[in-house]
C-alpha positions in Angstrom: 0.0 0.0 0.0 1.1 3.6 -0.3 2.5 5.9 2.1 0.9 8.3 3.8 1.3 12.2 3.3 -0.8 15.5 4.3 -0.9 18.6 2.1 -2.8 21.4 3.3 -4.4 19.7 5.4 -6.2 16.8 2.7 -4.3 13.4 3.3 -2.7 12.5 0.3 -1.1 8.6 -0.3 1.8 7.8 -2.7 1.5 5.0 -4.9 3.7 3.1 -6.7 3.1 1.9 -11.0 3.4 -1.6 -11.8 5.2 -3.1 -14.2 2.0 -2.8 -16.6 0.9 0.7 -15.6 -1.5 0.3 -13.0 -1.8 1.9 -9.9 -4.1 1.1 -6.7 -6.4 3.6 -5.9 -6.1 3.5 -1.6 -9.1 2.4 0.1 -9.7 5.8 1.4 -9.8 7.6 -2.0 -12.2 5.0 -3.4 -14.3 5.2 -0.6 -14.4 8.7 -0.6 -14.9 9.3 -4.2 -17.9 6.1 -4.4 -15.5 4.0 -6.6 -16.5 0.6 -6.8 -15.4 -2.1 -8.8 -16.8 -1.8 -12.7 -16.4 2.2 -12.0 -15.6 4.2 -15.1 -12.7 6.8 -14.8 -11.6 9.7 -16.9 -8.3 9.6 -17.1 -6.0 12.3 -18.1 -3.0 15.1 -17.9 -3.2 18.5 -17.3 0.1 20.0 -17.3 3.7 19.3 -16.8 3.6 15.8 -14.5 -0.2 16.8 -13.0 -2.1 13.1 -14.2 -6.4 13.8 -13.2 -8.5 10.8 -12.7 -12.4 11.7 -11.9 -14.9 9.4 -11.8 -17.6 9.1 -14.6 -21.3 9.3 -13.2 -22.4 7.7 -16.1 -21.5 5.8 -19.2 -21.5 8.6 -21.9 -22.8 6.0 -25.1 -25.6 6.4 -22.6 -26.2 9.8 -21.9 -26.0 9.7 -26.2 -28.4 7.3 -26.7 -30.9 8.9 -24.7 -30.2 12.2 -26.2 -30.7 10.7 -29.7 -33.2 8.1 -28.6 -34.6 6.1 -32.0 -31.8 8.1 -33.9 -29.2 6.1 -35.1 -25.3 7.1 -35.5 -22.6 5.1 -37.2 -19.7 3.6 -34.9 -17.6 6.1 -36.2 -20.0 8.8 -35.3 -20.7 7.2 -32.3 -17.1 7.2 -30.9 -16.4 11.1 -31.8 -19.6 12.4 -30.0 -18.5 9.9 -26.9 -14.9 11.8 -27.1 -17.4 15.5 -27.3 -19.0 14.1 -23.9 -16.0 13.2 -22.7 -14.1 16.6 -23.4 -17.0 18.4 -21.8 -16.3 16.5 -18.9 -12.9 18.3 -18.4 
């Protein structure tokens, strides 16, 4: 498990990446932030070095397919409005 750290006051645990690229959210992030297993994460940097992860509420396919409901999109399509959603979420 990570070590332990506090920065202005907001604990703060240092993890270590595996040999594949993974990481272990702590317990106490997860917790905190509702991530279970099956979760979906948006992952990405902002910065020099500064990596954001923040959880998805919501599949965003779904939040398209109700939008559009007996619309239909190609896969193509499909994938660049789901990267919109996704930019939005930033």
């Amino acid at each position: 498990m990570g070590s332990h750290l506090v920065r202005i006051g907001v604990p703060v645990s240092v993890v270590r990446v595996d040999s594949k690229g993974r990481i272990t959210l702590p317990k106490e992030v997860r917790e905190k932030a509702g991530i279970k297993p099956g979760s979906r994460l948006v992952v990405y940097t902002r910065g020099s070095g500064e990596i954001v992860v923040k959880l998805v509420s919501r599949d965003p396919s779904e939040e398209i397919a109700e939008i559009l409901g007996e619309f239909t999109l190609t896969r193509k399509d499909r994938v660049r409005a789901e990267k919109m959603l996704l930019e939005d979420i930033r």
